[in-house]
C-alpha positions as MATLAB code, in Angstrom:
seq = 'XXXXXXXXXXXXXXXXXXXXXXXXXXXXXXXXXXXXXXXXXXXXXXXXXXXXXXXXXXXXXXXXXXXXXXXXXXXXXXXXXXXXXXXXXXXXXXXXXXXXXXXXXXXXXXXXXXXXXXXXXXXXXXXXXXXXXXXXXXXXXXXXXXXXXXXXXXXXXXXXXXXXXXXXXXXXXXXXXXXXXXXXXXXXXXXXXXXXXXXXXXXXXXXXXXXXXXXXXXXXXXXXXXXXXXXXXXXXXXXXXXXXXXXXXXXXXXXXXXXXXXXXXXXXXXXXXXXXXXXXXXXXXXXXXXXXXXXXXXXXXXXXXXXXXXXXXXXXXXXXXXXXXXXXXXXXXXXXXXXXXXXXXXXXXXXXXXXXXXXXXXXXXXXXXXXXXXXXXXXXXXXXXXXXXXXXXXXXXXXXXXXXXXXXXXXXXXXXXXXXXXXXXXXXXXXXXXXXXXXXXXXXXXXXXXXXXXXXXXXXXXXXXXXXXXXXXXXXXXXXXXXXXXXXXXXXXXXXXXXXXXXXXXXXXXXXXXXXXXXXXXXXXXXXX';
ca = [
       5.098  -16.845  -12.272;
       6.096  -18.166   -8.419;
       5.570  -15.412   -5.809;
       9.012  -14.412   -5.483;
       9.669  -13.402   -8.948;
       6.096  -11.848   -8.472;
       7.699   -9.443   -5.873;
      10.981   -9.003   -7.143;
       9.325   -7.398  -10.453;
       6.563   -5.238   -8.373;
       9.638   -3.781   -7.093;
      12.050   -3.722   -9.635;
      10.036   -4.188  -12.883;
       6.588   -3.475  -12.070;
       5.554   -3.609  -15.695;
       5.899   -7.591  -15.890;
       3.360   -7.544  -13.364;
       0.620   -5.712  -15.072;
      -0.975   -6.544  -18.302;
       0.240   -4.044  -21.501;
      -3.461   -3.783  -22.273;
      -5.026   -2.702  -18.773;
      -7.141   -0.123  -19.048;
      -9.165    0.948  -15.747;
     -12.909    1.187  -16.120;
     -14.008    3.942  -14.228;
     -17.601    4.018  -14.807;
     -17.541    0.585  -13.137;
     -15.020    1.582  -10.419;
     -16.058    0.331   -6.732;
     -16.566    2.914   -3.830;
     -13.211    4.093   -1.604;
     -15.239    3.213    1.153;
     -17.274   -0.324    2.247;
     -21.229    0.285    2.783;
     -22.982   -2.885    4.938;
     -26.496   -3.280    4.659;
     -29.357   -4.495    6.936;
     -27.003   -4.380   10.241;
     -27.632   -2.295   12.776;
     -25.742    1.235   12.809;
     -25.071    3.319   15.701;
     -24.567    7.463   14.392;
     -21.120    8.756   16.087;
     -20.918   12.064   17.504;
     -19.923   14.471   14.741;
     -19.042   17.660   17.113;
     -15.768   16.250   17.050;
     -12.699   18.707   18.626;
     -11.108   20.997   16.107;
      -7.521   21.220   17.684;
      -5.601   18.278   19.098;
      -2.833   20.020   20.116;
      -1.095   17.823   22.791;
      -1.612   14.421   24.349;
      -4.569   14.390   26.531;
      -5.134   12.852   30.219;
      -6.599    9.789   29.721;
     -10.060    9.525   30.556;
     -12.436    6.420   30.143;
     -13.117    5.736   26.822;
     -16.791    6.223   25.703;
     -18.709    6.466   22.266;
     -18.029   10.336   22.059;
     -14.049    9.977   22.539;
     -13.790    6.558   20.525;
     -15.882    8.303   17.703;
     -13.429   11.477   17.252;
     -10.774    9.510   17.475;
     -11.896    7.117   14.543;
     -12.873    9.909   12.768;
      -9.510   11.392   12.704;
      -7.925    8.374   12.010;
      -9.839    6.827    9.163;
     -12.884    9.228    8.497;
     -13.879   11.462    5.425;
     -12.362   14.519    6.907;
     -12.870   16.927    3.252;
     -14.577   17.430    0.456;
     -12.719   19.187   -2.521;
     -13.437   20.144   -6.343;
     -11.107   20.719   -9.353;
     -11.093   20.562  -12.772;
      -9.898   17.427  -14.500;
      -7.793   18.270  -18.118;
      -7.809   15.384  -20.568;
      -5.068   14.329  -22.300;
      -6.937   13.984  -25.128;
      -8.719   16.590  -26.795;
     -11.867   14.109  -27.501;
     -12.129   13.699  -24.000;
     -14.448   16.381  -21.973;
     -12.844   18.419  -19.571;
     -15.246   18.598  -16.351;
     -15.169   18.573  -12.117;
     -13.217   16.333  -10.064;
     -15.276   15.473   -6.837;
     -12.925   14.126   -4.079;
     -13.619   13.314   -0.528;
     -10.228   13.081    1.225;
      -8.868   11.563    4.335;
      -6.247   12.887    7.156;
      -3.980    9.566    5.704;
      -3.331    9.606    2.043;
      -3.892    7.066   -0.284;
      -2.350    5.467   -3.554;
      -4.737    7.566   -6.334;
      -7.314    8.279   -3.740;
      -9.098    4.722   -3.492;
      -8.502    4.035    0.065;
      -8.031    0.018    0.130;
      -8.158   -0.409    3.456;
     -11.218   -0.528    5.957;
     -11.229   -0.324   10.068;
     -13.265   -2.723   12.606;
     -13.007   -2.508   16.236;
     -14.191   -4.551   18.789;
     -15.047   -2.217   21.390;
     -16.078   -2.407   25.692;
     -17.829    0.920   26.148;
     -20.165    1.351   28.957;
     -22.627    3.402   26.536;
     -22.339    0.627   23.476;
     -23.111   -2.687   23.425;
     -19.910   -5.025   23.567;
     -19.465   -6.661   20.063;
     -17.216   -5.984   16.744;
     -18.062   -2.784   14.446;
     -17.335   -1.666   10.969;
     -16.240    1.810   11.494;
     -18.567    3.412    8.266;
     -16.955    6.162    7.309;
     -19.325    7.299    4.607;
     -21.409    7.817    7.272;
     -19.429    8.235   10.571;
     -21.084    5.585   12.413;
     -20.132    2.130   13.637;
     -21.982   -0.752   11.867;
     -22.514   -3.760   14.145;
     -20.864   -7.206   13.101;
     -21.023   -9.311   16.011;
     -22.497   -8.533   19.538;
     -20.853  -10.123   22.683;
     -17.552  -10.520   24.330;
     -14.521  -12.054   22.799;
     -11.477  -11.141   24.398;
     -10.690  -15.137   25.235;
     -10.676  -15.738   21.026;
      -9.035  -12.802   19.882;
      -6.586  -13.288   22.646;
      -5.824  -17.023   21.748;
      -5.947  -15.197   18.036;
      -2.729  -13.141   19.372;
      -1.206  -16.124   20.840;
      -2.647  -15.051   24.478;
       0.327  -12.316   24.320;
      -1.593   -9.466   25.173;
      -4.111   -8.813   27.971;
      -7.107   -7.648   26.234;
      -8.811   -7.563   29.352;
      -6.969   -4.093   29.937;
      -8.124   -3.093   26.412;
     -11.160   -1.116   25.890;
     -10.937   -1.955   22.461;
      -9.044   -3.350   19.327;
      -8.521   -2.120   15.908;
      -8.283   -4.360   12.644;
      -6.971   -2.563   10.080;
      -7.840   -5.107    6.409;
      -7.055   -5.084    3.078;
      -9.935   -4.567    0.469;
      -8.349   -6.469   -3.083;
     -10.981   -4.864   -5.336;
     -10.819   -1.289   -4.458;
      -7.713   -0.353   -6.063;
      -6.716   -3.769   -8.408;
      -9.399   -2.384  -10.403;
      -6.867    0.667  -11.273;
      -3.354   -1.066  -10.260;
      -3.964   -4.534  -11.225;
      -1.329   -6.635   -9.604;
       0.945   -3.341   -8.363;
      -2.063   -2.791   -6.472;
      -0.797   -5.313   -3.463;
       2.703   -3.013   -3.143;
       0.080   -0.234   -2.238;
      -2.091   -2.276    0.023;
       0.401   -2.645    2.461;
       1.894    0.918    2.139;
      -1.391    2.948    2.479;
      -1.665    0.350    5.566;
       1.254    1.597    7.014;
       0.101    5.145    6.246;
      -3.138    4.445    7.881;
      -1.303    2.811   11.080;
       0.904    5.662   10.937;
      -1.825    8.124   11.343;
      -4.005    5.798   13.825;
      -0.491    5.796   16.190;
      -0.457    9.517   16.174;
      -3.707   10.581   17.000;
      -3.787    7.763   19.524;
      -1.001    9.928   21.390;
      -3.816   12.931   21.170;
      -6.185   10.621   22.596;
      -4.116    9.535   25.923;
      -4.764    5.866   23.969;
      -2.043    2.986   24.306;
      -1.498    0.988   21.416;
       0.072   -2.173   21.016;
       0.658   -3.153   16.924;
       0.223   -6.961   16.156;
       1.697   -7.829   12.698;
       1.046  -11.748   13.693;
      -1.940  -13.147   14.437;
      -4.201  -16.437   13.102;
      -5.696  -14.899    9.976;
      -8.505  -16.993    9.738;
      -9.453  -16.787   12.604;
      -9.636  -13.132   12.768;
     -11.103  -12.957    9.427;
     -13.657  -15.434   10.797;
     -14.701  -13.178   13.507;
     -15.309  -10.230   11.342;
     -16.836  -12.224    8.938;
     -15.069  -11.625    5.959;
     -14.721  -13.544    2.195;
     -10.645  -14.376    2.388;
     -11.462  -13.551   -2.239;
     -12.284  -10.283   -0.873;
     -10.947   -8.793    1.923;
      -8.125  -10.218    4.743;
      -6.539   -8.433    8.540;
      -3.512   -6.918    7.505;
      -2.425   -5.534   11.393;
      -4.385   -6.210   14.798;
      -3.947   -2.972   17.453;
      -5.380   -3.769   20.673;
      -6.067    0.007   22.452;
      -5.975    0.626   26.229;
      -6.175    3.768   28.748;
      -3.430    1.544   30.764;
       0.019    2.274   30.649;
       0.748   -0.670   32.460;
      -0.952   -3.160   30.114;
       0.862   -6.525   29.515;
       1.666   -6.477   26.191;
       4.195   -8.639   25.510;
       3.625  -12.198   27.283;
       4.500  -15.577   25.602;
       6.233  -13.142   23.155;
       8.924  -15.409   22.408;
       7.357  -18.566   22.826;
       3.914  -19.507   22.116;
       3.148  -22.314   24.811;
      -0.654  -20.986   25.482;
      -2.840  -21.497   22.655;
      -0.083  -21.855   20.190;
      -1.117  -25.675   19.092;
      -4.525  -24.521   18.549;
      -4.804  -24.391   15.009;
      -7.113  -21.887   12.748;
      -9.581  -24.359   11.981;
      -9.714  -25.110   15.894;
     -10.260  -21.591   16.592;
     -12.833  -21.000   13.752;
     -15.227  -23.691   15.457;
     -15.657  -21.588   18.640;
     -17.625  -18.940   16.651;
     -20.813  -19.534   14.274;
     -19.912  -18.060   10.898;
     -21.550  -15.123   10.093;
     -21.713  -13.583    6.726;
     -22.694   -9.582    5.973;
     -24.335   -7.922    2.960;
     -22.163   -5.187    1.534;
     -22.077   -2.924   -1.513;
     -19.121   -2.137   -3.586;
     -21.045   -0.786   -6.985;
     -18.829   -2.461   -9.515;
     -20.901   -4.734  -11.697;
     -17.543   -6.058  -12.924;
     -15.496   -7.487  -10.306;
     -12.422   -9.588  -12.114;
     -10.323  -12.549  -10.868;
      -6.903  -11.136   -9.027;
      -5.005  -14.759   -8.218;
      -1.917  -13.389   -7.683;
      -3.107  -11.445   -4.746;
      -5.162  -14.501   -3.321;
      -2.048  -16.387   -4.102;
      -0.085  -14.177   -1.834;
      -2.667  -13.803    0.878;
      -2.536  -16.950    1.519;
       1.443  -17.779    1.387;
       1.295  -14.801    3.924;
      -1.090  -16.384    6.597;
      -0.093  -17.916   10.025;
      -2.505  -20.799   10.463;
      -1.395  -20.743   14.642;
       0.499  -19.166   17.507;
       3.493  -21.256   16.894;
       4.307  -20.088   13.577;
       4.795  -16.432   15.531;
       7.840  -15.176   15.153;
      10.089  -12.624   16.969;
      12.856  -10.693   15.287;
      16.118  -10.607   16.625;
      17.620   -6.999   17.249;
      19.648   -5.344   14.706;
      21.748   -2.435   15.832;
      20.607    0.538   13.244;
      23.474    2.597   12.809;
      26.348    0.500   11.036;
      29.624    2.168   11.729;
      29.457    6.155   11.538;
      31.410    7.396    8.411;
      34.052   10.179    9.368;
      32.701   13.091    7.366;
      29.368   12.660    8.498;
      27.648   16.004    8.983;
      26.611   16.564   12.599;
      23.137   18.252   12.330;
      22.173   21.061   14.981;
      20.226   20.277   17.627;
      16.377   20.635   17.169;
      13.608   20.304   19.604;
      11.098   17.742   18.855;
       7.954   19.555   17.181;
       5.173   20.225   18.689;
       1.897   20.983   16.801;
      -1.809   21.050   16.034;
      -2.252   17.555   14.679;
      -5.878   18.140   13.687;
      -4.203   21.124   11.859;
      -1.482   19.975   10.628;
      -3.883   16.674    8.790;
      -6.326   18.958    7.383;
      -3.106   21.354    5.767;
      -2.055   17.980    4.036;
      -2.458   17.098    1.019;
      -0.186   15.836   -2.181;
       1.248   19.218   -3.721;
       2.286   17.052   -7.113;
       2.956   20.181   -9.534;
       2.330   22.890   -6.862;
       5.783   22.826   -5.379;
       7.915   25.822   -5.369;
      12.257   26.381   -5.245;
      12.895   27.769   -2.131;
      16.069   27.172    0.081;
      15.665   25.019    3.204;
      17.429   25.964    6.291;
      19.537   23.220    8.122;
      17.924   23.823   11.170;
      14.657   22.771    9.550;
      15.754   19.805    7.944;
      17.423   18.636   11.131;
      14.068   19.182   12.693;
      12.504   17.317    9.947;
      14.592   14.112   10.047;
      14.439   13.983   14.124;
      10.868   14.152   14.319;
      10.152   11.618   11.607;
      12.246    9.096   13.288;
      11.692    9.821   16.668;
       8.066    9.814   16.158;
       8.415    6.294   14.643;
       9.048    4.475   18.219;
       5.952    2.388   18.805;
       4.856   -0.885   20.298;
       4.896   -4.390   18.296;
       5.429   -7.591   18.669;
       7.969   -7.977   16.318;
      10.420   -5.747   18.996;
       8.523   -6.420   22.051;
       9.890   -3.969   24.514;
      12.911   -2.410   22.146;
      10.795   -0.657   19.657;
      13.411   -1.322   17.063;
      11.808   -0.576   13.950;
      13.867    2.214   12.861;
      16.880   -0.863   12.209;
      14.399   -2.037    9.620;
      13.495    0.983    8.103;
      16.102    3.791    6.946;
      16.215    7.056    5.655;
      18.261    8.490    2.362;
      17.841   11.847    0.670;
      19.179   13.827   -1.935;
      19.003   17.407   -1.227;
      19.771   21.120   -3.256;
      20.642   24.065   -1.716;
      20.178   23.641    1.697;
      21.563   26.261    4.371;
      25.009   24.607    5.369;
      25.228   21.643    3.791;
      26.849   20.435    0.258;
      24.218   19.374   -2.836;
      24.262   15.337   -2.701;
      22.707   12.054   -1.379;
      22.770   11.219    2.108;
      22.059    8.476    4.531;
      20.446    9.676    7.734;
      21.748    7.912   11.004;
      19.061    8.615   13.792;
      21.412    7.483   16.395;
      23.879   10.258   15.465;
      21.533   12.617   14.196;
      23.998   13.198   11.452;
      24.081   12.933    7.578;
      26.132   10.832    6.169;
      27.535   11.443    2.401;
      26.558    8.700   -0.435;
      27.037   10.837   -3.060;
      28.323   14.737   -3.831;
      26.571   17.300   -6.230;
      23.080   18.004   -7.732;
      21.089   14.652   -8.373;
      18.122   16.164   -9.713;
      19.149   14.736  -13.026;
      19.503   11.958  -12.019;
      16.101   12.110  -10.030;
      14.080   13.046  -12.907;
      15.555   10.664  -15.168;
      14.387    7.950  -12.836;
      10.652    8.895  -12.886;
       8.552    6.656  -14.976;
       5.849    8.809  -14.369;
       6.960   12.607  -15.169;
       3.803   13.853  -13.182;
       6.271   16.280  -10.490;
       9.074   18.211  -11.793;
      12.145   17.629   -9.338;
      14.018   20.524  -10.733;
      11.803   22.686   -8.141;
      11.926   20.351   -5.364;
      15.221   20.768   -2.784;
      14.543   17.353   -0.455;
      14.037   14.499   -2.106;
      13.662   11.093    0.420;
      13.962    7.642   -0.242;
      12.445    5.178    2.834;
      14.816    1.600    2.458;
      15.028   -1.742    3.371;
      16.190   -5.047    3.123;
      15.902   -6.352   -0.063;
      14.736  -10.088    0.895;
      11.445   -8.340    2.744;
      12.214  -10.113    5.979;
      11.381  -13.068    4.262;
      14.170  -15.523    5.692;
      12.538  -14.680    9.151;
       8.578  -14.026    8.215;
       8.407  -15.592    4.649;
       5.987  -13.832    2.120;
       4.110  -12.393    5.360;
       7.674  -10.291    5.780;
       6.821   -8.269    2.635;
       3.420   -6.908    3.537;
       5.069   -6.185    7.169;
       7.861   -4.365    5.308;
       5.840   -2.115    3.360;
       3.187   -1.229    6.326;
       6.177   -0.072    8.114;
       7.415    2.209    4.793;
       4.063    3.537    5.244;
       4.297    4.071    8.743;
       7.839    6.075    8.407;
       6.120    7.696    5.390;
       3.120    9.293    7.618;
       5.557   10.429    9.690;
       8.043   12.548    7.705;
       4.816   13.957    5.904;
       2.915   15.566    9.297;
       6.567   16.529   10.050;
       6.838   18.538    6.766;
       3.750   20.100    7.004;
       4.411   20.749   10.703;
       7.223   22.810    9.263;
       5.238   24.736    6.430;
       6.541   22.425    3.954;
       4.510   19.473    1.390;
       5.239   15.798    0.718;
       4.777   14.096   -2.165;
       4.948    9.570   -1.573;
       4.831    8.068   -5.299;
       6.003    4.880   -6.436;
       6.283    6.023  -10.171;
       9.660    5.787  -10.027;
      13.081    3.200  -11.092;
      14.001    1.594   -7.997;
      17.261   -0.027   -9.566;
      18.098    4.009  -10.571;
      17.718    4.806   -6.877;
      19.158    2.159   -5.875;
      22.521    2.641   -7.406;
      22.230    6.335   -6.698;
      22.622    5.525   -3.094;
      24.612    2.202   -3.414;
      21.835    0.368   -1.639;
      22.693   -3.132   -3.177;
      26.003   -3.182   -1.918;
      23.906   -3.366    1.830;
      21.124   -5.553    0.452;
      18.887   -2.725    0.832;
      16.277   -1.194   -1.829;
      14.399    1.855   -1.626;
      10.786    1.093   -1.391;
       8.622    4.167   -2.028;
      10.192    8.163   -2.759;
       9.041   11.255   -1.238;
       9.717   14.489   -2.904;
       9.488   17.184   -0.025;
       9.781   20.960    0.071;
       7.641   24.621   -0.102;
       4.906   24.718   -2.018;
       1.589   27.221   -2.795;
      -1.866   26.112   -2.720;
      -3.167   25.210   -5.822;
      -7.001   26.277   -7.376;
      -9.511   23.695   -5.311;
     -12.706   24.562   -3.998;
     -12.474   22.313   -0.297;
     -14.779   22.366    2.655;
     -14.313   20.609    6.017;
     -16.954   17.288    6.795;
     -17.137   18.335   10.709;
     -19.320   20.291   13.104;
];
């Protein structure tokens, strides 16, 4: 199979892509988190703040600061117990130990992992693993090395503003093992999630981030010393307590550093390789995967490219329903992550008020706004990205699909009535009933993945920004005493059509059911001081 029929049936027929006889093994399943050995490891401080309730001053960023804020991006934030029920009455029924995160993940396996390079007065300089089995940072590489990750970036940011710089990767193993091939749509989406929630608590923080979708793989896999089989930089977020940072130079040209070539680059740094554990005895070949890694890589700076600007909006549709006026939200974030959590069969019928789902929508896509090179100073990511929904009984508005223009901060009708027929019928996996759920979201997109401007690298960029959008709308809903539900277990061609998405060469990439719900029977205890 070539890669583009590979990722036109992960969206539209994802069961050509996995074999009929998979069966997961889960007594050889690998960790959700990565575990170095025989490297150094510096313990973070685990008093970490219980409320982030608004954006904080910035200060100079130290170990203490740096550490909470890791912590509630990417650490193990809870431990909770339930019961697991077999399908089968052979099978014994018996405790389900999670440990959970503040971003959620595709069945809980967390593909992704976090380095930073890091200039802290109180650490030495050099690139970390951020451990979060053990809330410490694990040390890759000591020194200095803004001049190679800069001519990494195409020398377009300053990193000698930075105190530091995320790279977010992608682990192949840690959920193929469950998904097979469907496990690369989820690498990228519980990427985005994971930027999503990194962008938000930055805010907390008084941290300015800057998101790099393009960069020289290799050579940024080369400084962290990664196996390209294994594990590859997905997104590159340099972090700085400067407003003013230059973010954005050589953006759309890549005259500095942009003929030196990944191989070039490689040769200013020894290779290092690490010892880590993963506790599968069993790991098997994934070539599609590699396959696609590899179509997605820039080998230099010239192969950068900028998007043009797209206007978002289209032309408004007269009976378009102006929503109210809402105030953007403001909440707990540290509260509001450890309320979340994936309500599945827990959600409830209860009406939603227009005034709530106004607030909903305006906070999810206003929230969105954030730095990248692929916008440069316009922060136009919202023309790439769209919200539908299909919603029952809300206060004030007519049962029936909907397209959700930011600019207007209106609804616009798709289709009239009750979809939740329609909605259920579409589910290939029945887990949620959508009878009981009133708001029902679809995030969409172009249907070519960017590709005609980014090639195959356009499809993981697509998806990390679903998951990005997808954060969003779910600390929004909880914000508002309401649950989200992402899955992918449903018929894209069925939402599709329900919305008319073809007819715009869009497709809707990932659904989230949203509305009340009550807790459900979990022992759960916080992992903080």
């Amino acid at each position: 199979m070539n890669l583009k029929s590979f990722l036109h049936d992960l969206q539209f027929d994802p069961d050509k892509v996995k074999p009929p006889d998979w069966e997961t093994n889960w007594d050889d399943a690998p960790l959700p988190y990565k575990l170095y050995r025989r490297l150094p490891g510096m313990p973070l401080p685990a008093d970490v703040p219980l409320t982030l309730a608004g954006k904080e001053t910035p200060g100079k960023p130290n170990v203490r600061n740096v550490g909470h804020f890791l912590w509630y991006v990417y650490g193990l934030a809870q431990v909770s117990q339930s019961v697991f029920v077999p399908d089968r009455m052979e099978e014994p029924a018996g405790p389900v130990h999670l440990y959970r995160r503040f971003a959620p993940s595709g069945g809980g396996l967390y593909p992704n992992e976090m380095y930073i390079y890091l200039k802290l007065e109180d650490l030495p300089a050099g690139v970390y693993h951020y451990d979060a089995a053990h809330h410490r940072l694990v040390l890759l590489r000591e020194g200095h090395f803004d001049s190679y990750l800069g001519k990494a970036l195409g020398n377009r940011c300053d990193l000698a503003d930075c105190f530091g710089v995320v790279l977010v990767t992608s682990m192949f193993w840690k959920n193929f093992f469950k998904y097979n091939n469907f496990s690369y749509r989820l690498q990228g989406l519980d990427a985005g999630v994971l930027l999503g929630q990194l962008l938000e608590v930055s805010k907390r923080f008084g941290f300015e981030p800057c998101v790099y979708f393009q960069f020289v793989d290799r050579a940024v896999n080369h400084l962290l010393g990664l196996s390209e089989q294994e594990e590859s930089v997905y997104a590159v977020i340099p972090l700085s307590a400067e407003p003013k940072t230059n973010w954005f130079a050589n953006l759309d040209e890549s005259e500095s550093g942009g003929k030196l070539s990944a191989p070039e680059l490689c040769k200013e740094l020894e290779a290092v390789r690490h010892d880590h554990y993963v506790r599968s005895m069993n790991v098997v070949d994934y070539p599609m995967l590699i396959k696609l890694n590899e179509a997605s890589m820039q080998n230099s700076a010239g192969m950068f490219r900028p998007l043009e600007r797209e206007e978002g909006g289209g032309t408004r549709k007269r009976d378009a329903v102006k929503l109210p006026a809402a105030d953007r939200l403001s909440y707990d974030l540290a509260a509001v992550s450890r309320m979340r959590f994936s309500p599945e069969t827990n959600f409830v019928l209860r009406q939603v008020s227009l005034l709530d789902l106004a607030a909903l929508l305006q906070e999810t896509t206003a929230s969105f706004s954030y730095r990248n090179d692929l916008d440069g100073t316009e922060r136009n990511a919202a023309a790439r990205v769209s919200l539908y929904g299909c919603f029952y009984g809300v206060e004030g508005i007519d049962d029936g699909a909907y397209r959700y223009d930011a600019a207007a901060h209106a609804l616009e009708p798709v289709r009239p009535g009750d979809c939740r027929s329609w909605l259920q019928y579409g589910m290939s996996l029945h887990n949620l009933n959508l009878f009981q759920i009133p708001l029902c979201f679809h995030v969409a997109a172009d249907r070519n993945h960017l590709g005609p401007q980014l090639g195959y690298r356009g499809y993981r960029i697509q998806q990390m920004e679903a998951g990005m959008l997808v954060q969003r709308l779910l600390l929004a809903a909880f914000a508002l005493g309401m649950g989200g539900h992402p899955l992918l277990g449903y018929d894209a061609k069925s939402a599709d059509e329900l919305y008319g998405l073809a007819s715009d060469g869009k497709t809707a990439l990932i659904q989230i059911p949203v509305g009340p719900y009550r807790a459900r029977s979990r022992l759960e205890g916080g992992l903080s001081q």
